[in-house]
C-alpha positions as CSV (number, residue, x, y, z in Angstrom):
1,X,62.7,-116.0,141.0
2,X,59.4,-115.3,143.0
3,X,57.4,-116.9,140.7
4,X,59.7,-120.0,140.3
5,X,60.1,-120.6,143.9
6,X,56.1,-121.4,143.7
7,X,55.0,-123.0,140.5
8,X,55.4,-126.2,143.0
9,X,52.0,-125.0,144.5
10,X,50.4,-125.4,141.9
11,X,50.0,-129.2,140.8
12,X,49.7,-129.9,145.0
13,X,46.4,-127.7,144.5
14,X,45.5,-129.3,141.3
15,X,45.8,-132.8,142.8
16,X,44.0,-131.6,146.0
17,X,41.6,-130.6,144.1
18,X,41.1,-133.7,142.3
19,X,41.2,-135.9,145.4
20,X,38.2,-133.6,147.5
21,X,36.1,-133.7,144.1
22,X,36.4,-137.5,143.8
23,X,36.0,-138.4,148.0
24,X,32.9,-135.9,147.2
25,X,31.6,-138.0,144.5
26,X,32.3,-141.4,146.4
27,X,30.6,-139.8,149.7
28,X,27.5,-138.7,148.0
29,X,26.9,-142.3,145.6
30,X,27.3,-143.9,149.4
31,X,24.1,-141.9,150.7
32,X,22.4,-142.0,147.6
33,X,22.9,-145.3,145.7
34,X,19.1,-146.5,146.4
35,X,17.9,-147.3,142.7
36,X,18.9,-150.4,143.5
37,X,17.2,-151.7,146.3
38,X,16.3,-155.0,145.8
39,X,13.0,-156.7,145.3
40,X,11.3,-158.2,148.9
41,X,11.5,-162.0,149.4
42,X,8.2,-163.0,150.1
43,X,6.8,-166.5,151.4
44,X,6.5,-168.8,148.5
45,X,5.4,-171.9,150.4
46,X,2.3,-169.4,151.0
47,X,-0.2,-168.2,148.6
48,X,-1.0,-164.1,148.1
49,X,-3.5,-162.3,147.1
50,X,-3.6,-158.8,144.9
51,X,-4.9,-155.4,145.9
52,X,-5.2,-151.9,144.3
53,X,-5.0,-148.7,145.7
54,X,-6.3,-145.7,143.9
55,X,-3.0,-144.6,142.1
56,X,-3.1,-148.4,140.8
57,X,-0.6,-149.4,142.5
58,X,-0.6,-153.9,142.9
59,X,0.3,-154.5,146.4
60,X,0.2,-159.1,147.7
61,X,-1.8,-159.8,150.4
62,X,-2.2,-162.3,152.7
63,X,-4.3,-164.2,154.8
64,X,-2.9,-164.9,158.7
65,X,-5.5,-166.2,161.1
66,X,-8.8,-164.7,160.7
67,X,-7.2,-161.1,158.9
68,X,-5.9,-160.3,155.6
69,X,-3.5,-158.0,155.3
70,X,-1.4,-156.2,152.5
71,X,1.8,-157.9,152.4
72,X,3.3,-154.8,151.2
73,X,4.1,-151.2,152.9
74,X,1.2,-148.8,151.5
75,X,2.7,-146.6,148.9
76,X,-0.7,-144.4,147.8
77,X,-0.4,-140.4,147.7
78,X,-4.1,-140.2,147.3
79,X,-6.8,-140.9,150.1
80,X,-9.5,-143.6,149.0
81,X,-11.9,-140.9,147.4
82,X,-9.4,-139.8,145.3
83,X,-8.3,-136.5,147.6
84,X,-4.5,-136.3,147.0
85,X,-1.7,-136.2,149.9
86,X,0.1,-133.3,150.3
87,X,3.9,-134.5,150.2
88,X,5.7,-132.3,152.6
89,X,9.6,-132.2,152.3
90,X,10.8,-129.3,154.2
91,X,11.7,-130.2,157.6
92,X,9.8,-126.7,159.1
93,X,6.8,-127.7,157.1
94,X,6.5,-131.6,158.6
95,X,6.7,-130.6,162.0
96,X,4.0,-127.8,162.0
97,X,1.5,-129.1,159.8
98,X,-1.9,-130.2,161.1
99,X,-3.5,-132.5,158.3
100,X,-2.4,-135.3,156.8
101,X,0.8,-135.6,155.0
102,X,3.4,-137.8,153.4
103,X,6.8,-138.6,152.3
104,X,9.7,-140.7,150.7
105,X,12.3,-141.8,153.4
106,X,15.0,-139.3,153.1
107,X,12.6,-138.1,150.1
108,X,14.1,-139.9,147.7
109,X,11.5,-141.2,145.5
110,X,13.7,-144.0,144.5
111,X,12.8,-145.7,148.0
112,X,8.8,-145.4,146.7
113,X,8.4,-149.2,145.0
114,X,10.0,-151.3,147.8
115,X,9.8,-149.4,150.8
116,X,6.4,-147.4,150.7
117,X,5.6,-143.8,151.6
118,X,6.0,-142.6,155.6
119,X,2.9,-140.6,156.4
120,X,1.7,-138.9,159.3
121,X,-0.9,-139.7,161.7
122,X,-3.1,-136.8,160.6
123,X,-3.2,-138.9,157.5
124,X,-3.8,-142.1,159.4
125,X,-7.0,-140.2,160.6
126,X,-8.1,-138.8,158.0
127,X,-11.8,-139.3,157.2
128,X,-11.3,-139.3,153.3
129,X,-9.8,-142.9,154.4
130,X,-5.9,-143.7,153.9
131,X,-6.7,-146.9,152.8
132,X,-8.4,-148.8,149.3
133,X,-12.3,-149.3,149.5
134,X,-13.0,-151.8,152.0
135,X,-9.8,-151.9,153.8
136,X,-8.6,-149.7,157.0
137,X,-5.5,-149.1,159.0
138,X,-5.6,-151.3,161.9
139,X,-6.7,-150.8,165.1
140,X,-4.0,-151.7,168.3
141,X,-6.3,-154.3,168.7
142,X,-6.2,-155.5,165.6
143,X,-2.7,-155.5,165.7
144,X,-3.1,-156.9,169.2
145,X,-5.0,-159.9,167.3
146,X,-2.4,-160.3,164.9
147,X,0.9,-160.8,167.5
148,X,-1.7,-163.1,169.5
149,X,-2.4,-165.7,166.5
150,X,1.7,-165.7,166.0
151,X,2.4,-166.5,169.6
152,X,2.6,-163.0,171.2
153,X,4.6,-159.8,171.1
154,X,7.6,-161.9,172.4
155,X,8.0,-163.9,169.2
156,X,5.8,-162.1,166.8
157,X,8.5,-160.1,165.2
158,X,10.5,-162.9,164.1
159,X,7.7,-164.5,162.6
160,X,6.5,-161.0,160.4
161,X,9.6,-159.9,159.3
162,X,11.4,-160.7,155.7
163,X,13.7,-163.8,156.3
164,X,16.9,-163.4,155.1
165,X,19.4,-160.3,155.0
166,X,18.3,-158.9,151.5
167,X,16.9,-155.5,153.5
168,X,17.8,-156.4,157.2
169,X,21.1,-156.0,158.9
170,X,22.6,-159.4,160.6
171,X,21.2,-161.2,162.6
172,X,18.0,-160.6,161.5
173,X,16.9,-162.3,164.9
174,X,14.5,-165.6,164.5
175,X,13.7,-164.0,161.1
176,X,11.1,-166.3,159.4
177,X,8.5,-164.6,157.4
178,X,6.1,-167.7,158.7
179,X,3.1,-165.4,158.3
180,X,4.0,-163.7,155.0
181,X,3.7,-160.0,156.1
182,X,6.9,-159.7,154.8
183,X,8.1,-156.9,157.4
184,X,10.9,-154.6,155.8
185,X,12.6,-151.7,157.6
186,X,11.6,-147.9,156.1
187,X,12.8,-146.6,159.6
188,X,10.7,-143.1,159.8
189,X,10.5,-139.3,159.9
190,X,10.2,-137.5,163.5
191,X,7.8,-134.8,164.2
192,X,10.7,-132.5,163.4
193,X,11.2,-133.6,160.2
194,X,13.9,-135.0,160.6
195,X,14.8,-138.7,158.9
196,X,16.1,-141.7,161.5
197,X,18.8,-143.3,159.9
198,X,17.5,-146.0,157.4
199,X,20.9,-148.4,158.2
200,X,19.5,-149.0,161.7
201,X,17.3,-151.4,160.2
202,X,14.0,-150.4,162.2
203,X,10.7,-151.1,161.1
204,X,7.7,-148.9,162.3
205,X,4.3,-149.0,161.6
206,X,1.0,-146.6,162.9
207,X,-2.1,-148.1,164.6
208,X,-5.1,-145.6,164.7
209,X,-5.6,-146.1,167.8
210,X,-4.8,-142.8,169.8
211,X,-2.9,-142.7,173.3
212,X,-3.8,-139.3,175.1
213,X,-2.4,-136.5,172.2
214,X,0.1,-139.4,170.7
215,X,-1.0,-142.7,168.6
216,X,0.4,-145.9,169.2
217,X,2.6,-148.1,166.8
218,X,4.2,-151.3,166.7
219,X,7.9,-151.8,165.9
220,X,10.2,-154.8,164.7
221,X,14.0,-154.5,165.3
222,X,16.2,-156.5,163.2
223,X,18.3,-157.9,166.2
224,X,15.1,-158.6,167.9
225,X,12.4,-161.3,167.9
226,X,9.6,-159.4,169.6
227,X,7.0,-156.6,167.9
228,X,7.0,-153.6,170.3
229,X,4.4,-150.9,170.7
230,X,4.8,-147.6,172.1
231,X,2.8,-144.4,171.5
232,X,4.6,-141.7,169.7
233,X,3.8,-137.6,168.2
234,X,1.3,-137.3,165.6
235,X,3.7,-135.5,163.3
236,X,6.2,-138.8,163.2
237,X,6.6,-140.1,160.4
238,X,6.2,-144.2,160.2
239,X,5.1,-147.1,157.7
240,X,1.1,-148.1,156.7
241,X,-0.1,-151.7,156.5
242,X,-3.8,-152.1,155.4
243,X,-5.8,-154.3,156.7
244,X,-9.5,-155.7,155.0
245,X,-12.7,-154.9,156.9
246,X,-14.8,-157.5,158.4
247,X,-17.2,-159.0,156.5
């Protein structure tokens, strides 16, 4: 009679079972389903050009007032001179290190190809040069020069990011991709490691232009028309746009 009274239990258990494994499943494909990201919309009325970095990777580039910039978030893990990047994925590890260093938002190399790599400013700094032969991470003044030709901070953001809501979250504010940068969000890593949600739709980029012991950035919001800067810890984590040298 004891064991009567509770073979109930088991198929509840079994079933409960079944329904944690599967919410488990469901939960996880939610956070991870990025191997589909889709391609970036680029300009077409405009015409690119084509740049390699020294892993070979083809990134479009384009031409707005007197600069020419990569059209594309960098995505190298080797410095111009062919020094490699560290990647650093342990949180403890980003937030104490010193040189320059690198990562895949949320480390999942499956954001690579579309999104680009977040590095560090130490990386940014680096003399072995972040960037391809004859091209340089901009200055605040060259990024200064760049939200000046498109009308100012106030409207700049509208006029660099992706048009459209293939990568940006609604409204995508006065989102026109006139200038074919072809802004995307990749959000970024803080100096304790730490990943800022993705789904915000942020987009954050590093000057090398220092402020005090911080380096300034510029920032485009998807519900936003401007391009912000602010100064921020040299252990974030944010996007890298090249941009050619003078000739």
């Amino acid at each position: 009679m004891k064991n009567k009274n509770k073979t109930w239990i088991y198929p509840i258990m079994i079933m409960g079972f079944v329904f944690i494994l599967t919410y488990a499943c469901k939960k996880d494909d939610t956070n991870n389903n990025t191997s589909n990201i889709a391609d970036l919309v680029f300009n077409e009325s405009l015409v690119y050009g084509t740049i390699k970095d020294y892993d070979n990777n083809v990134y479009k580039t384009i031409k707005i007032g007197t600069q020419t910039w990569m059209a594309e978030n960098l995505r190298t893990t080797h410095y111009a001179n062919g020094k490699a990047i560290p990647e650093v994925i342990i949180n403890e590890s980003w937030a104490t290190i010193k040189t320059g260093a690198y990562s895949n938002y949320n480390n999942d190399i499956n954001y690579f190809t579309k999104l680009g790599n977040l590095y560090n400013f130490y990386a940014v700094f680096d003399t072995s040069k972040l960037c391809p032969i004859g091209w340089h991470v901009p200055t605040d003044i060259e990024w200064s020069t760049l939200s000046s030709y498109l009308g100012g901070d106030s409207i700049a953001g509208g006029k660099l990011k992706e048009a459209g809501l293939t990568h940006w979250n609604s409204p995508n504010t006065n989102a026109t991709n006139l200038s074919g940068f072809t802004a995307v969000p990749n959000s970024f890593r803080d100096f304790t490691g730490a990943f800022f949600s993705l789904h915000n739709n942020y987009g954050y980029w590093w000057s090398s232009s220092k402020s005090g012991s911080n380096a300034y950035y510029r920032s485009i919001l998807y519900d936003e028309s401007k391009m912000g800067k602010q100064s921020e810890n040299l252990n974030d984590g944010f996007s890298v746009r090249c941009l050619r040298d003078s000739i």
